[in-house]
C-alpha positions in Angstrom: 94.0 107.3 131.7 96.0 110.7 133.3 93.2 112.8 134.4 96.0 115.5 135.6 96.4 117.6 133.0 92.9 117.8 132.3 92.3 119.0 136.4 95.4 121.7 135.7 93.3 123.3 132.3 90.1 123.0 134.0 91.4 124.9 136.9 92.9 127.7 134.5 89.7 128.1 132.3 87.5 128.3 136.0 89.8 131.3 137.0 90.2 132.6 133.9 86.4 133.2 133.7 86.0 133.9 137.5 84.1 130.9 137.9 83.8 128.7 140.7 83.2 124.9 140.7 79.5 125.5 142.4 78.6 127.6 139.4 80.1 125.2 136.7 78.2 122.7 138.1 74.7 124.9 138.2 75.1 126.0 134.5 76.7 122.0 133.2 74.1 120.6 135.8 76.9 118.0 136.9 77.0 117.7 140.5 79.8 120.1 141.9 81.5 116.8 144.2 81.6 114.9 140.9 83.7 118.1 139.0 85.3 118.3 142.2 86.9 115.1 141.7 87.7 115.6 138.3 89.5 118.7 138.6 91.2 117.1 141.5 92.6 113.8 139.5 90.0 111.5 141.9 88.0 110.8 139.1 87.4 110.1 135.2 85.7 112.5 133.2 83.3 111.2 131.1 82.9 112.2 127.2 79.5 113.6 128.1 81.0 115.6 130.7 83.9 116.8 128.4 81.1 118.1 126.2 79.4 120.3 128.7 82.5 121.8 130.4 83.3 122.7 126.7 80.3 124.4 126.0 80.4 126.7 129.2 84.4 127.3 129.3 84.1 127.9 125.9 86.7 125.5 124.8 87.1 123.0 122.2 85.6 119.8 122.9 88.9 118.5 121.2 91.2 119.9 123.9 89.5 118.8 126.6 89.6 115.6 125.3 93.3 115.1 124.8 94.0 116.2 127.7 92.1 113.7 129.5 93.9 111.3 127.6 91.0 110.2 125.1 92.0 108.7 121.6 90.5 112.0 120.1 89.4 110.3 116.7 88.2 106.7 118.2 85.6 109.0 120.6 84.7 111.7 117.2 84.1 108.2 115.0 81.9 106.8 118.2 80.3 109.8 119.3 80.3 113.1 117.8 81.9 115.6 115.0 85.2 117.1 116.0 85.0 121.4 116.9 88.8 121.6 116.8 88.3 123.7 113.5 85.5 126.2 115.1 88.1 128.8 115.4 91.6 129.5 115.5 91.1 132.7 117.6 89.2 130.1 120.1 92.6 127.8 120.3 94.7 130.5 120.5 93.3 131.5 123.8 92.9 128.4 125.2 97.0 127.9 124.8 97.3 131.5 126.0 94.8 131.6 129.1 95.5 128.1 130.6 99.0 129.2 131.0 100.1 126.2 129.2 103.0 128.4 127.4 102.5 131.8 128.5 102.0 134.1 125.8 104.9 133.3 123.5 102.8 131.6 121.0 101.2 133.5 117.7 98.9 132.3 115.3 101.6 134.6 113.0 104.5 132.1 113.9 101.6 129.3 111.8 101.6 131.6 109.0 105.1 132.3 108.7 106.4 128.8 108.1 103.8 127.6 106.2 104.7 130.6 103.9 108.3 129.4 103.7 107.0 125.8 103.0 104.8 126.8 99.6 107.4 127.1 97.2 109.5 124.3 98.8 106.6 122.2 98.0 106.7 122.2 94.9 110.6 121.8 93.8 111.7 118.0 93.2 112.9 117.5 96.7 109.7 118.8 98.8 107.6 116.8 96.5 109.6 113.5 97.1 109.6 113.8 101.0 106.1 114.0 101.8 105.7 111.4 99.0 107.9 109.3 100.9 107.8 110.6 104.8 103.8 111.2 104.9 102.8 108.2 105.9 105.7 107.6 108.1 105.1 110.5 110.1 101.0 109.3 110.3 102.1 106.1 112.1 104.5 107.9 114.5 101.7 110.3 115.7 99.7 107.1 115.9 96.4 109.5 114.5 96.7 111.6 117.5 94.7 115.3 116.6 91.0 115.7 114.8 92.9 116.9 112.1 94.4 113.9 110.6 91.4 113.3 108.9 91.5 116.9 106.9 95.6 116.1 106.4 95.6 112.7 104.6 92.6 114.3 102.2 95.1 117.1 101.0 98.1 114.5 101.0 95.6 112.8 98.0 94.7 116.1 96.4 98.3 117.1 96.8 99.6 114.2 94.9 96.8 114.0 92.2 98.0 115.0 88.7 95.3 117.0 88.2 95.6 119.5 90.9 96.7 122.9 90.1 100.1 124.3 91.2 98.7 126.8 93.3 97.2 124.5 95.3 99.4 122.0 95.4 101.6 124.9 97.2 99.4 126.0 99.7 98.5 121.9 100.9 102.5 121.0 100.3 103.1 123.5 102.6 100.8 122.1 105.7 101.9 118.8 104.6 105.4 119.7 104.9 104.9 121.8 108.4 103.2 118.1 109.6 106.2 116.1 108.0 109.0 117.9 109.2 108.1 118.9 112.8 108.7 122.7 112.5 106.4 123.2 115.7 106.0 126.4 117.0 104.6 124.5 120.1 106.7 121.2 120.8 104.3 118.2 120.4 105.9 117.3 124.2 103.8 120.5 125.7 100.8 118.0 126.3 97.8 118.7 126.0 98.6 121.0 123.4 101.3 119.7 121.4 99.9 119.1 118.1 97.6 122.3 118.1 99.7 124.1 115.7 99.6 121.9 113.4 95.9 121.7 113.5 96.0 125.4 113.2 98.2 124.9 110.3 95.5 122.6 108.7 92.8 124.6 109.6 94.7 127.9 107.7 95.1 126.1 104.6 92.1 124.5 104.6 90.7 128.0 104.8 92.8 129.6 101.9 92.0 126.5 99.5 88.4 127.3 100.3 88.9 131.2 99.4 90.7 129.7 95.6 88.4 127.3 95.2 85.6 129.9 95.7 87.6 132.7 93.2 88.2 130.3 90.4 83.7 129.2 90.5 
């Protein structure tokens, strides 16, 4: 397991937050040698330790663990319910203040080509791909990202007769961001390469809520 991307994000949240390791380890209460070690690739983090470094960096657990180079879902299943859908805002500074990518990246970008995927969605053509490429896609990820979960329940509601067009457009169009690799960050930028398509999941989820709320 590569510990060294999770030393390099660990290091950018401490100085982001003018932090040192001595007072990460009072307010975590994990001895500062052992986050010492850590942050300097000498030693595994543990899951339990993930969790506390998230609640005082104020990161996603999610994050931290992918870039320690946990199997996200096996450890959520095992141990605890994913945060990667908390808040987008929260995300977005995490890719921004680690200096992962600078601060080319906008939630906006998200928006803008799941906007151009909703009426694709529904024609003939966009309907038959992520018939036909959805679960080809899901193996070549391998399940990596909290979100797959929330992704194969709108491929269902997407393909279910019953569903109404306006929905279908707004999941086709996460579905179809996922499917045909229109990433905004490239899924090589480990640790964060399939955040915004977890941000993309995480906006449409939201906007089905706000339908399904207007139609009650």
């Amino acid at each position: 397991m590569n510990n060294e991307n999770l030393g390099s994000l660990i290091k950018s949240l401490l100085k982001e937050r003018s932090l040192s390791m001595r007072k990460l380890s009072m307010l975590t209460g994990i001895d500062t040698a052992t986050i010492s070690r850590i942050v300097n690739n000498k030693q595994m983090a543990k899951p339990s330790h993930l969790q506390q470094f998230a609640n005082h960096l104020g990161v996603p657990m999610a994050v931290l663990l992918q870039a320690a180079g946990y199997d996200i879902e096996k450890v959520e299943n095992n141990t605890m319910e994913s945060d990667m859908y908390e808040s987008i805002d929260t995300i977005h500074q995490v890719l921004v203040t680690s200096n992962f990518l600078g601060d080319t990246f906008k939630i906006e970008q998200v928006h803008q080509e799941l906007v151009k995927y909703e009426q694709y969605a529904l024609t003939e053509e966009g309907e038959k791909r992520i018939r036909e490429e959805f679960e080809a896609k899901m193996e070549q990820v391998r399940g990596a990202g909290p979100f797959m979960n929330e992704l194969k329940k709108m491929h269902q509601i997407y393909l279910d007769e019953h569903t109404s067009e306006e929905k279908r457009s707004i999941l086709g169009s996460a579905l179809l961001y996922f499917i045909l690799s229109t990433d905004i960050i490239p899924d090589y930028v480990f640790p964060f390469g399939y955040l915004d398509d977890a941000i993309a999941v995480q906006i449409v989820a939201d906007r089905v809520s706000k339908l399904e709320n207007s139609s009650e």
